[in-house]
mmCIF file of the N, C-alpha and C atoms, coordinates in Angstrom:
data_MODEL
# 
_entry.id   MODEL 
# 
loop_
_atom_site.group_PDB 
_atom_site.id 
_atom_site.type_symbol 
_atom_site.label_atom_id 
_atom_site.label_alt_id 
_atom_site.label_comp_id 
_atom_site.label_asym_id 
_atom_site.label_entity_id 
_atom_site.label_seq_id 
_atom_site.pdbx_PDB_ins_code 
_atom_site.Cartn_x 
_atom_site.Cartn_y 
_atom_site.Cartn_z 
_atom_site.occupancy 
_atom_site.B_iso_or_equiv 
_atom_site.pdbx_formal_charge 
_atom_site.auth_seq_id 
_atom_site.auth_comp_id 
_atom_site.auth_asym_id 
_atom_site.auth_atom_id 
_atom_site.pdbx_PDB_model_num 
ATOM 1   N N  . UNK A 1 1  ? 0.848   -1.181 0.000   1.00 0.00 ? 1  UNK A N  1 
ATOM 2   C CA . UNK A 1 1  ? 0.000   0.000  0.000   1.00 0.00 ? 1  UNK A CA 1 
ATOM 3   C C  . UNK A 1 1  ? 0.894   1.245  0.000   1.00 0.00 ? 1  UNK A C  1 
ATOM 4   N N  . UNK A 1 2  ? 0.319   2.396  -0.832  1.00 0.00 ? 2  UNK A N  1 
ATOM 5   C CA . UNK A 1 2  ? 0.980   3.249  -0.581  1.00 0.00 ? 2  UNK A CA 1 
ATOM 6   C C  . UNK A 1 2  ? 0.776   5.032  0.254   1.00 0.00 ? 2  UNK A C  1 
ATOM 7   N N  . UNK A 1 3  ? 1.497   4.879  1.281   1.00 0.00 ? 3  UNK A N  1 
ATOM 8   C CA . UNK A 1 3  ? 1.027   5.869  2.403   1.00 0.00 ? 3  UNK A CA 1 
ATOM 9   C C  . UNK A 1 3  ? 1.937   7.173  2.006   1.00 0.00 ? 3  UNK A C  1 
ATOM 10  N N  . UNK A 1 4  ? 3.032   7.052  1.587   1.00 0.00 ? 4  UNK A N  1 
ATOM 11  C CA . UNK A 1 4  ? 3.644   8.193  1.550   1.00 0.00 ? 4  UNK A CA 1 
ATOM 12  C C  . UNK A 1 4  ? 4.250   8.872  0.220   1.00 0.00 ? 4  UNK A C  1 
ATOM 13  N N  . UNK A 1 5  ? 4.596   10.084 0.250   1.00 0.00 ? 5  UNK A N  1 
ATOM 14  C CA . UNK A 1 5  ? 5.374   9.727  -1.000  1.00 0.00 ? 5  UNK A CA 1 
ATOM 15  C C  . UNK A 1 5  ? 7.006   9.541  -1.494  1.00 0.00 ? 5  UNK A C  1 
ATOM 16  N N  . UNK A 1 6  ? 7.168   8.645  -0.046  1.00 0.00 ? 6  UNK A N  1 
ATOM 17  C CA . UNK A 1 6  ? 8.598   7.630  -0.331  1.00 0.00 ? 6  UNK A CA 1 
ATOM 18  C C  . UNK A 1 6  ? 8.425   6.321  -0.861  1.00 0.00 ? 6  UNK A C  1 
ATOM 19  N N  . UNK A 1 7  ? 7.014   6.144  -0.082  1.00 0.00 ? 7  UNK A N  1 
ATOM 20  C CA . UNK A 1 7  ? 6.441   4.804  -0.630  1.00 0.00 ? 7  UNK A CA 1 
ATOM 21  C C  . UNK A 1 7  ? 6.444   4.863  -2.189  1.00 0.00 ? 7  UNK A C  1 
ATOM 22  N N  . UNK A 1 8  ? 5.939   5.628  -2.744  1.00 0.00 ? 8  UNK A N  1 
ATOM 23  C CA . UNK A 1 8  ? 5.510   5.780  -3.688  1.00 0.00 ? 8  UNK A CA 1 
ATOM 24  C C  . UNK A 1 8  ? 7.045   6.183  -4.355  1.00 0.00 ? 8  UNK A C  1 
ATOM 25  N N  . UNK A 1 9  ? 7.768   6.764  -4.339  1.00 0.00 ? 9  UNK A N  1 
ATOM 26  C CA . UNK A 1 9  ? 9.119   6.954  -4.706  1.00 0.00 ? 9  UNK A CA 1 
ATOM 27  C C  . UNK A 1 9  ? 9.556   5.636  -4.956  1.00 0.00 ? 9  UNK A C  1 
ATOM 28  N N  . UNK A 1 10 ? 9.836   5.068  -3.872  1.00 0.00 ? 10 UNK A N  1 
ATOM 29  C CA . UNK A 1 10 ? 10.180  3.599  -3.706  1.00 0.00 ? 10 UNK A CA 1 
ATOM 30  C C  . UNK A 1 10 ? 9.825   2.528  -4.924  1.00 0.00 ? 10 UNK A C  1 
ATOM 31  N N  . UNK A 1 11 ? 8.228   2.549  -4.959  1.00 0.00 ? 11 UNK A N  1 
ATOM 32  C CA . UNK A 1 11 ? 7.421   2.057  -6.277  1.00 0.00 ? 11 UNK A CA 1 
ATOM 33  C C  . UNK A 1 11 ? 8.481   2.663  -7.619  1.00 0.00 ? 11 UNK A C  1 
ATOM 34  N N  . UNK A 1 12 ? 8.289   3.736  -8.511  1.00 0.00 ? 12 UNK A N  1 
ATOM 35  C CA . UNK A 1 12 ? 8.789   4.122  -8.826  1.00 0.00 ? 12 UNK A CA 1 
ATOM 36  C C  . UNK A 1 12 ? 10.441  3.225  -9.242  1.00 0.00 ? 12 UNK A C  1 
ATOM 37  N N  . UNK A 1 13 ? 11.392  3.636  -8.089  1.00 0.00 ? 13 UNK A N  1 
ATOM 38  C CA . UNK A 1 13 ? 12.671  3.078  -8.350  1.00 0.00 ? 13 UNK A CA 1 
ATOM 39  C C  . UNK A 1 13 ? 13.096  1.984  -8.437  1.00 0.00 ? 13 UNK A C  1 
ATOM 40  N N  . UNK A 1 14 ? 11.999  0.893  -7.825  1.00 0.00 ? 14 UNK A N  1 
ATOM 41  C CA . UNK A 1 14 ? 12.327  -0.631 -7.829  1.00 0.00 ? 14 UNK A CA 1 
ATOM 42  C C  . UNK A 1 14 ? 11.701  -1.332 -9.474  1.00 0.00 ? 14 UNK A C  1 
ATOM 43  N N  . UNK A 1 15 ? 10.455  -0.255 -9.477  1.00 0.00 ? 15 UNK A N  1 
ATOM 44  C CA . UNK A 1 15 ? 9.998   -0.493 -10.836 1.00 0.00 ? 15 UNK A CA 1 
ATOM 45  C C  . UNK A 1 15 ? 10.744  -0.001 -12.558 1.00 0.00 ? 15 UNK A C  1 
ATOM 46  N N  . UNK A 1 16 ? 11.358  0.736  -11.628 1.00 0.00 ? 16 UNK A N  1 
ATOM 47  C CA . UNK A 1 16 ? 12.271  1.356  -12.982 1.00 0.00 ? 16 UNK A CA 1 
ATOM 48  C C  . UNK A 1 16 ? 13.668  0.532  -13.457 1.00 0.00 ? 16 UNK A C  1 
ATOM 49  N N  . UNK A 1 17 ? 14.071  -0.026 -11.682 1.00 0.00 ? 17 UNK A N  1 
ATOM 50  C CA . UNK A 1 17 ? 15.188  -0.750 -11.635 1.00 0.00 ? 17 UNK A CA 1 
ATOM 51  C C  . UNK A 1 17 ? 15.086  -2.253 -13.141 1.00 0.00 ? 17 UNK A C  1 
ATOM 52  N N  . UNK A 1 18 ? 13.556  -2.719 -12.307 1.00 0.00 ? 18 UNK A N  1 
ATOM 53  C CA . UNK A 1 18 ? 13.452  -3.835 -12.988 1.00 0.00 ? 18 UNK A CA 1 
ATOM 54  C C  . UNK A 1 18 ? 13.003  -3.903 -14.409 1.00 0.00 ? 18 UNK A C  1 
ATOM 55  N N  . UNK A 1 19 ? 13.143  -2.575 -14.888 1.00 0.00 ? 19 UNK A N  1 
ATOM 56  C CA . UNK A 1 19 ? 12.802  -2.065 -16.407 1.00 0.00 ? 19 UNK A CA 1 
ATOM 57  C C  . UNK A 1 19 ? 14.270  -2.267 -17.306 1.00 0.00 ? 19 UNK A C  1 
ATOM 58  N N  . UNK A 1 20 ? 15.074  -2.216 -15.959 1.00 0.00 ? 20 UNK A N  1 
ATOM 59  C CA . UNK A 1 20 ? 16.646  -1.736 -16.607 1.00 0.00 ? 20 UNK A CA 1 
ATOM 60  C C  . UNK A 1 20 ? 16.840  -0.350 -17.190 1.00 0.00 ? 20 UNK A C  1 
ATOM 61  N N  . UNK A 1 21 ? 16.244  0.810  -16.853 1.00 0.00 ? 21 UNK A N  1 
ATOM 62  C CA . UNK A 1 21 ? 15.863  2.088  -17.081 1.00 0.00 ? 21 UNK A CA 1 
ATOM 63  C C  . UNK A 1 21 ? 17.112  2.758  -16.413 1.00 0.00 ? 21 UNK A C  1 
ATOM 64  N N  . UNK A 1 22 ? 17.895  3.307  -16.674 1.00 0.00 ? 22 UNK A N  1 
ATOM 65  C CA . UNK A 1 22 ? 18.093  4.519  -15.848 1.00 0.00 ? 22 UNK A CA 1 
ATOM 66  C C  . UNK A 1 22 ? 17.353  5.471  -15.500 1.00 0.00 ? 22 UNK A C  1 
ATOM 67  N N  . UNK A 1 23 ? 18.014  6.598  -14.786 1.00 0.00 ? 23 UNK A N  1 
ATOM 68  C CA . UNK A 1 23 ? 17.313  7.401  -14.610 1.00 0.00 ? 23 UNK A CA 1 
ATOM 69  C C  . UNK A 1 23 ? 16.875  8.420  -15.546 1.00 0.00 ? 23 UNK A C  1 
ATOM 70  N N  . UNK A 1 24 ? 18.283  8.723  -16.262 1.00 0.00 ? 24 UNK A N  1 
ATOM 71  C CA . UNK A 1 24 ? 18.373  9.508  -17.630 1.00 0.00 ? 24 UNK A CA 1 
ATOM 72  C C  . UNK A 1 24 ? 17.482  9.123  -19.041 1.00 0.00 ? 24 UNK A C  1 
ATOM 73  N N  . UNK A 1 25 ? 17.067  7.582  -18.698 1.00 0.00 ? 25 UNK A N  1 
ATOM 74  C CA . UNK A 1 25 ? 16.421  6.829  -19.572 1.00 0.00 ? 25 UNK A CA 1 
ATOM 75  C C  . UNK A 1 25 ? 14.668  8.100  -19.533 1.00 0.00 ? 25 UNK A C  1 
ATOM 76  N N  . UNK A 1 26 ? 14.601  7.074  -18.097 1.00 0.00 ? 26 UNK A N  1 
ATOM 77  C CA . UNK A 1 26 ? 13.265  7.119  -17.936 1.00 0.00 ? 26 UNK A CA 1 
ATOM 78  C C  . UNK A 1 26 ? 12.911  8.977  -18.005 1.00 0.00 ? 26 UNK A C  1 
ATOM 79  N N  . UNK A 1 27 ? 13.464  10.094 -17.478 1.00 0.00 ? 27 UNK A N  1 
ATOM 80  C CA . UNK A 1 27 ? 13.569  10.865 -18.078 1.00 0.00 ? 27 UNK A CA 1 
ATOM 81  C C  . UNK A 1 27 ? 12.939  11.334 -19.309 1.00 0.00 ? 27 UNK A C  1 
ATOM 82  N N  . UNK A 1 28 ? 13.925  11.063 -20.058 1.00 0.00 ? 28 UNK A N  1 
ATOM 83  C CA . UNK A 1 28 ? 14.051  11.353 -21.836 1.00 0.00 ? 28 UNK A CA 1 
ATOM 84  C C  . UNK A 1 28 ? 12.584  10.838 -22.163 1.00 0.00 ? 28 UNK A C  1 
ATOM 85  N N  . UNK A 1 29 ? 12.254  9.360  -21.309 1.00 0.00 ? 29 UNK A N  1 
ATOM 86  C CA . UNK A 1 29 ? 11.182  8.601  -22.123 1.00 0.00 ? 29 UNK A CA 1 
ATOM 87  C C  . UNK A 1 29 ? 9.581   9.699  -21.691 1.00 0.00 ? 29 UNK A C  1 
ATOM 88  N N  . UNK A 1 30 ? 9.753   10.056 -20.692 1.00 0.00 ? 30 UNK A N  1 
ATOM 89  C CA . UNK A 1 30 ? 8.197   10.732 -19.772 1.00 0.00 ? 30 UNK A CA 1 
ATOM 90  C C  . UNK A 1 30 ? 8.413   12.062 -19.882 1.00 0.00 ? 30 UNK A C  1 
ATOM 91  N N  . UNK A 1 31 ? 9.402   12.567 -20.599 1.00 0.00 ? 31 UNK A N  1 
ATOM 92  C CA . UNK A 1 31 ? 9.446   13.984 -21.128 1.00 0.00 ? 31 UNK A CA 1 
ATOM 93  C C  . UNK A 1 31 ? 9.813   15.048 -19.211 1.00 0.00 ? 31 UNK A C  1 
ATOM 94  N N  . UNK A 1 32 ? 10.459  14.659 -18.710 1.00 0.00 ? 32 UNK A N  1 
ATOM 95  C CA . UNK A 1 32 ? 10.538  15.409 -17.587 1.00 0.00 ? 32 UNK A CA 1 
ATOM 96  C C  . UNK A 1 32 ? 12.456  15.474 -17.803 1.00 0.00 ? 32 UNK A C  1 
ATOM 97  N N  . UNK A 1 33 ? 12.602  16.311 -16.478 1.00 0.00 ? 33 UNK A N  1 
ATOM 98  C CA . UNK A 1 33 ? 14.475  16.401 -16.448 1.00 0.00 ? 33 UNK A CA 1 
ATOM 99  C C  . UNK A 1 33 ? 14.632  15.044 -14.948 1.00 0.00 ? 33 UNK A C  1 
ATOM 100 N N  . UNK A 1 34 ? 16.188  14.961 -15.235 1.00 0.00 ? 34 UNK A N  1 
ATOM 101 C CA . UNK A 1 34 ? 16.343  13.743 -14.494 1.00 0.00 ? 34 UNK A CA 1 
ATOM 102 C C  . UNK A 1 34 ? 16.153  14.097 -13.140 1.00 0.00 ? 34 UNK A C  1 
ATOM 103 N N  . UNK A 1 35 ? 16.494  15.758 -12.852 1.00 0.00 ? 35 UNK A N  1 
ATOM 104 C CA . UNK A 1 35 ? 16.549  16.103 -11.138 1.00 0.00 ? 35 UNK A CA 1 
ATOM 105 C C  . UNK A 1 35 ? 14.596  15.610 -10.815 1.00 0.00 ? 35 UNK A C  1 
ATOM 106 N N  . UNK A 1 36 ? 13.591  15.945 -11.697 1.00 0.00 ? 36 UNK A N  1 
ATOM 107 C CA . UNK A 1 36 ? 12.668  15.060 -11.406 1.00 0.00 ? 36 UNK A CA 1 
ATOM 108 C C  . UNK A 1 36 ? 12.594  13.739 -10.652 1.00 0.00 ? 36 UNK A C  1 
ATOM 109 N N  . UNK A 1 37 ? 13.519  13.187 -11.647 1.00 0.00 ? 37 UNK A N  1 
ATOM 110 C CA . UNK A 1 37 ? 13.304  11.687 -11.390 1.00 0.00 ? 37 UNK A CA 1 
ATOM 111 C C  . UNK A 1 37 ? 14.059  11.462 -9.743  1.00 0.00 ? 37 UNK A C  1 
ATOM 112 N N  . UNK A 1 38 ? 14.971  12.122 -9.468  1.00 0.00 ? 38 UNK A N  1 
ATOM 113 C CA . UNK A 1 38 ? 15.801  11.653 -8.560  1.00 0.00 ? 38 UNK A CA 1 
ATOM 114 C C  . UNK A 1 38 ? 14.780  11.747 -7.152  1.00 0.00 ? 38 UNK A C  1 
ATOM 115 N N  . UNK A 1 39 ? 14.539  12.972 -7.226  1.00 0.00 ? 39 UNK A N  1 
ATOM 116 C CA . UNK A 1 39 ? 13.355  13.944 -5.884  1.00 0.00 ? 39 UNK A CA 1 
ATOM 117 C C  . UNK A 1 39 ? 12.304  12.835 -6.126  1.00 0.00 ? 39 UNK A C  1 
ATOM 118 N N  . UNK A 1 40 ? 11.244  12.393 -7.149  1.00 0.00 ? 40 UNK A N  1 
ATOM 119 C CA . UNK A 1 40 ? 10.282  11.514 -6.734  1.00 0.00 ? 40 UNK A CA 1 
ATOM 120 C C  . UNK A 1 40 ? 10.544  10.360 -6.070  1.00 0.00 ? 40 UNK A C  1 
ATOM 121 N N  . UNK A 1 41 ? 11.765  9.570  -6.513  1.00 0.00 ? 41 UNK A N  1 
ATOM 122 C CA . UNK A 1 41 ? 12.327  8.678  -6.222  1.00 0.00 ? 41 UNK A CA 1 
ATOM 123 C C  . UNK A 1 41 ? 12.931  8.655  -4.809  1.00 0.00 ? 41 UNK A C  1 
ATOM 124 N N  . UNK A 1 42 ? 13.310  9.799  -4.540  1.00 0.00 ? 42 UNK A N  1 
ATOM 125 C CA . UNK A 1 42 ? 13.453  10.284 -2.691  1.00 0.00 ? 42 UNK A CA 1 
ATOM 126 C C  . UNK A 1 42 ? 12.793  10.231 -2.090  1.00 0.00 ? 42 UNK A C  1 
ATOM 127 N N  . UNK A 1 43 ? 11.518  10.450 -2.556  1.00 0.00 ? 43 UNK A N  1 
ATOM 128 C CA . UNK A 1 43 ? 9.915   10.725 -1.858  1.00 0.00 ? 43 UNK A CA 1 
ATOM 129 C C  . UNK A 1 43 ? 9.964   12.184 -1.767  1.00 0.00 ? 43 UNK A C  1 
ATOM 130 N N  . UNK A 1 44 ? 10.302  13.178 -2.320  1.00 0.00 ? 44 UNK A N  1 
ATOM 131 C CA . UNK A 1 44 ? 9.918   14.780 -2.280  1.00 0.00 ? 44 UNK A CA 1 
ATOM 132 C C  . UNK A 1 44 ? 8.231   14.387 -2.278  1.00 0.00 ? 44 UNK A C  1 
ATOM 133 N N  . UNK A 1 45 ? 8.067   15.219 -1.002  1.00 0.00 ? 45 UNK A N  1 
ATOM 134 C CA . UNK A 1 45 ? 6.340   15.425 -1.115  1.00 0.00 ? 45 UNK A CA 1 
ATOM 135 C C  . UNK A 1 45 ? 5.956   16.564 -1.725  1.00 0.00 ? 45 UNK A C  1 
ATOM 136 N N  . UNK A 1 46 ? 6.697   17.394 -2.450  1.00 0.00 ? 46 UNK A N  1 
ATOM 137 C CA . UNK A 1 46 ? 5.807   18.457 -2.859  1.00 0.00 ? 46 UNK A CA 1 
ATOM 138 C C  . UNK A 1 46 ? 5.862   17.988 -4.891  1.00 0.00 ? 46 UNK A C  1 
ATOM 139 N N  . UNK A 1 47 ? 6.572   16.827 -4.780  1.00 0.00 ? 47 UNK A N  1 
ATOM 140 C CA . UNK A 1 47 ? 6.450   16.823 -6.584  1.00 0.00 ? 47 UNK A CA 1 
ATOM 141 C C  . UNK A 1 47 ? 5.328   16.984 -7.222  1.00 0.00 ? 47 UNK A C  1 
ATOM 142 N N  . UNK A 1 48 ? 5.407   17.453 -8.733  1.00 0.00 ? 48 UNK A N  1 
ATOM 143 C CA . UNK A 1 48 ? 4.107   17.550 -8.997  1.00 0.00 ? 48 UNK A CA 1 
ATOM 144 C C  . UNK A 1 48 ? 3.680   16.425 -9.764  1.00 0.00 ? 48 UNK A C  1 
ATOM 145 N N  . UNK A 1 49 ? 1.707   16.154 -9.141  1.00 0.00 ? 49 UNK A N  1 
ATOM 146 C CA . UNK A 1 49 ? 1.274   15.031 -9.307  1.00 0.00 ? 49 UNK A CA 1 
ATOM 147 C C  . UNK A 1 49 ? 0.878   14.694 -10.683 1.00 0.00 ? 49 UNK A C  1 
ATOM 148 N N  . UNK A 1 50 ? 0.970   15.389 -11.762 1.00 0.00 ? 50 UNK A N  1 
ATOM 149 C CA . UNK A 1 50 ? 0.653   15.130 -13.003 1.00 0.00 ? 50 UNK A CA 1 
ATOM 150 C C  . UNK A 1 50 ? 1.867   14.634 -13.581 1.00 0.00 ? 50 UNK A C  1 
ATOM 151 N N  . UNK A 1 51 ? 3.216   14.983 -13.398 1.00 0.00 ? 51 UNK A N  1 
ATOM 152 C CA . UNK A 1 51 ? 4.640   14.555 -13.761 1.00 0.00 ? 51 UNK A CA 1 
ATOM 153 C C  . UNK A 1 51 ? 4.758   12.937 -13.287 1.00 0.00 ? 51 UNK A C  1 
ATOM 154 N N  . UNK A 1 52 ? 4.144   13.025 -11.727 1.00 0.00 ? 52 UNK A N  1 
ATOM 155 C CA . UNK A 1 52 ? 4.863   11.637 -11.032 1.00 0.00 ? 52 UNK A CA 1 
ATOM 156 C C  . UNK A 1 52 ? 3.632   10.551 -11.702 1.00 0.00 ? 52 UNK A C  1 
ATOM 157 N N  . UNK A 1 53 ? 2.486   10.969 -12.170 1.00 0.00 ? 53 UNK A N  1 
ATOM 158 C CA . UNK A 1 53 ? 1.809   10.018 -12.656 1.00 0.00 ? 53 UNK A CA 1 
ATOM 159 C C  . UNK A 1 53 ? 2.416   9.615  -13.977 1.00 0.00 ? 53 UNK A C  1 
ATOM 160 N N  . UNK A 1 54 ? 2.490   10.670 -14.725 1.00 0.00 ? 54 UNK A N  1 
ATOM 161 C CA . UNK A 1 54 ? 2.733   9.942  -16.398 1.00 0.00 ? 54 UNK A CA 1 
ATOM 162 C C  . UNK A 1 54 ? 4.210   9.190  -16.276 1.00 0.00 ? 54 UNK A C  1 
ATOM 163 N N  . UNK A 1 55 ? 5.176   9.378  -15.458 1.00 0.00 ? 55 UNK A N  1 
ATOM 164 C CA . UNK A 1 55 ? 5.827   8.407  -15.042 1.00 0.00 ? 55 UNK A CA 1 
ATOM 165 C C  . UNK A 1 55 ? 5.871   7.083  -14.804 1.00 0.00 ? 55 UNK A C  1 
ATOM 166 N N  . UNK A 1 56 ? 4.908   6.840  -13.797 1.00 0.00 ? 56 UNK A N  1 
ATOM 167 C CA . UNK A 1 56 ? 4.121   5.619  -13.132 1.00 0.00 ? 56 UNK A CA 1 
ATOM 168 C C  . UNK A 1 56 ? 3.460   4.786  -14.714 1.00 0.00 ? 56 UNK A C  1 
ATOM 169 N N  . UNK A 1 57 ? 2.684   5.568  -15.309 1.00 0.00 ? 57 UNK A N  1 
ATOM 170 C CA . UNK A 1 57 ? 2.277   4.968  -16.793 1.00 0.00 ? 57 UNK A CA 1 
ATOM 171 C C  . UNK A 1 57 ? 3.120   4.733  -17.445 1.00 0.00 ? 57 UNK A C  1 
ATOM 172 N N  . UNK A 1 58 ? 4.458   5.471  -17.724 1.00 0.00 ? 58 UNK A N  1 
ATOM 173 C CA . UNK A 1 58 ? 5.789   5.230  -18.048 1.00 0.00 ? 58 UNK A CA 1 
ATOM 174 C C  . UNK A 1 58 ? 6.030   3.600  -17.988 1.00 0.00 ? 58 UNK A C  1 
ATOM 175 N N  . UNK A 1 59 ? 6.166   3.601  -16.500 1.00 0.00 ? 59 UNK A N  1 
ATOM 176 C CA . UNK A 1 59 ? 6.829   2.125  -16.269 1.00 0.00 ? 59 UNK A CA 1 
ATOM 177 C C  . UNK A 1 59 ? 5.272   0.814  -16.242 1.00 0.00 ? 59 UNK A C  1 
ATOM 178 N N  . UNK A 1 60 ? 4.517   1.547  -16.592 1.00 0.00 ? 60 UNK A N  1 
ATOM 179 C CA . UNK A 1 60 ? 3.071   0.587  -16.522 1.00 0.00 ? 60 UNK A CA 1 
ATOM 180 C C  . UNK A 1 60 ? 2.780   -0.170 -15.223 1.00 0.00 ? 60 UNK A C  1 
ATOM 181 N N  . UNK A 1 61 ? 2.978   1.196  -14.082 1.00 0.00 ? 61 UNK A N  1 
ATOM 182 C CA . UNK A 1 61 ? 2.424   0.827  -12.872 1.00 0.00 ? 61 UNK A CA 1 
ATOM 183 C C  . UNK A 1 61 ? 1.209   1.292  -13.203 1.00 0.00 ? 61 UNK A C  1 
ATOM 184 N N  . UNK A 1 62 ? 0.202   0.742  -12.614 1.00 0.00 ? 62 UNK A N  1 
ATOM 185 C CA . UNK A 1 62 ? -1.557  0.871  -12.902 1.00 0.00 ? 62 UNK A CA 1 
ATOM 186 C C  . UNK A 1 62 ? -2.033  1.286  -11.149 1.00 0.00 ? 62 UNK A C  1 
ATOM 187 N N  . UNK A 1 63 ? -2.247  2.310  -11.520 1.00 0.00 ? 63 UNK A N  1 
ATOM 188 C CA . UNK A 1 63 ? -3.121  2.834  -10.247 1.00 0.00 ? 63 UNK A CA 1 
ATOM 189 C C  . UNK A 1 63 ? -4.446  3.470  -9.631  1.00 0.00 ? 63 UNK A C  1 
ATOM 190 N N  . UNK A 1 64 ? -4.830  2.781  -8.384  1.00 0.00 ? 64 UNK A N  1 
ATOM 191 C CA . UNK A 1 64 ? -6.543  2.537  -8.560  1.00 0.00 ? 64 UNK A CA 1 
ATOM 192 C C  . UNK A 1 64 ? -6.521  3.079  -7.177  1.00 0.00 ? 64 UNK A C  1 
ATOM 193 N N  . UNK A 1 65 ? -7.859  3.593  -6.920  1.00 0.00 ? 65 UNK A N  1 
ATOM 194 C CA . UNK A 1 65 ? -8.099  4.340  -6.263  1.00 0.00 ? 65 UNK A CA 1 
ATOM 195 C C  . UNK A 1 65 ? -9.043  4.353  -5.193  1.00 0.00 ? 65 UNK A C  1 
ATOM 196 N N  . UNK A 1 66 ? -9.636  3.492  -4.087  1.00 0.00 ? 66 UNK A N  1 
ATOM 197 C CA . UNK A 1 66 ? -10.618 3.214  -3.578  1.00 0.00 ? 66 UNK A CA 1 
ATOM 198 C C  . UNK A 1 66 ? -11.576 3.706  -2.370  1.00 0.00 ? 66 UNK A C  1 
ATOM 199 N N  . UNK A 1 67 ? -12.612 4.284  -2.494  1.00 0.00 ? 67 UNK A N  1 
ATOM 200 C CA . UNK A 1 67 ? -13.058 5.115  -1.664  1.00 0.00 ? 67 UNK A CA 1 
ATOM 201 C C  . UNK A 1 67 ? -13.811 4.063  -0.344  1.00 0.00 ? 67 UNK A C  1 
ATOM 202 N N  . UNK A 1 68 ? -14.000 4.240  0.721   1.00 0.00 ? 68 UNK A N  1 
ATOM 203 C CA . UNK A 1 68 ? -14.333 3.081  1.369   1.00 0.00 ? 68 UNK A CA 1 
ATOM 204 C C  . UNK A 1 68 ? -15.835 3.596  1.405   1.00 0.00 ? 68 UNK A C  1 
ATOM 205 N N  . UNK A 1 69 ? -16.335 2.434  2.142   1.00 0.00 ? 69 UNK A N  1 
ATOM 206 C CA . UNK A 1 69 ? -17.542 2.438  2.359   1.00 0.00 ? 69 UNK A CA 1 
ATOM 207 C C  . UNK A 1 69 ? -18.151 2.775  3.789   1.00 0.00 ? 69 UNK A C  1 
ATOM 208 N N  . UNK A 1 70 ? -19.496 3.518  4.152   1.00 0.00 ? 70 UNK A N  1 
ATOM 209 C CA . UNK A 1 70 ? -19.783 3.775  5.170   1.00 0.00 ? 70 UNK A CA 1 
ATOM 210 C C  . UNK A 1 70 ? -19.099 3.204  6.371   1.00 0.00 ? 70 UNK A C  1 
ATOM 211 N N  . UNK A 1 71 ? -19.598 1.715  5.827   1.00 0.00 ? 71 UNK A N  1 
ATOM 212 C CA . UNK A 1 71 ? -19.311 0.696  7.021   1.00 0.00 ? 71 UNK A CA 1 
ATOM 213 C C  . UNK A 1 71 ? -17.414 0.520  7.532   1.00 0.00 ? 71 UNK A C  1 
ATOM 214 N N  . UNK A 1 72 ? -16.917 0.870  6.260   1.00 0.00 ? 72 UNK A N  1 
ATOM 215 C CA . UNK A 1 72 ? -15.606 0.762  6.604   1.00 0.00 ? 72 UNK A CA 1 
ATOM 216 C C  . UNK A 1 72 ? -14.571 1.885  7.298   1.00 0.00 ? 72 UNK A C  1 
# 
């Protein structure tokens, strides 16, 4: 699950790892600069959320969103 946005950094770098991506790669590929990539990948909480998503689609992490229910 993801609570923070190191967690989510984390996602990100293990997923990129196993792409065989660099950083400079993934970059070039999601149209951002690499100091991007490094700060999401830190967990910077103030990144911006439209960058760190098309990223995430980048590496074809799929992310869903679930609102709970009364009872929960």
């Amino acid at each position: 699950m993801i609570i923070t946005a190191h967690d989510f950094g984390q996602l990100i770098k293990t997923t990129r790892k196993k792409s065989r991506m660099t950083q400079v790669d993934l970059a070039a590929a999601s149209g951002v600069g690499e100091r991007f990539i490094r700060e999401l990948e830190n967990g910077k909480p103030t990144c911006q959320l439209d960058k760190a998503l098309r990223i995430a689609q980048m590496l074809g992490i799929r992310l869903e969103a679930r609102v709970p229910h009364k009872s929960e």
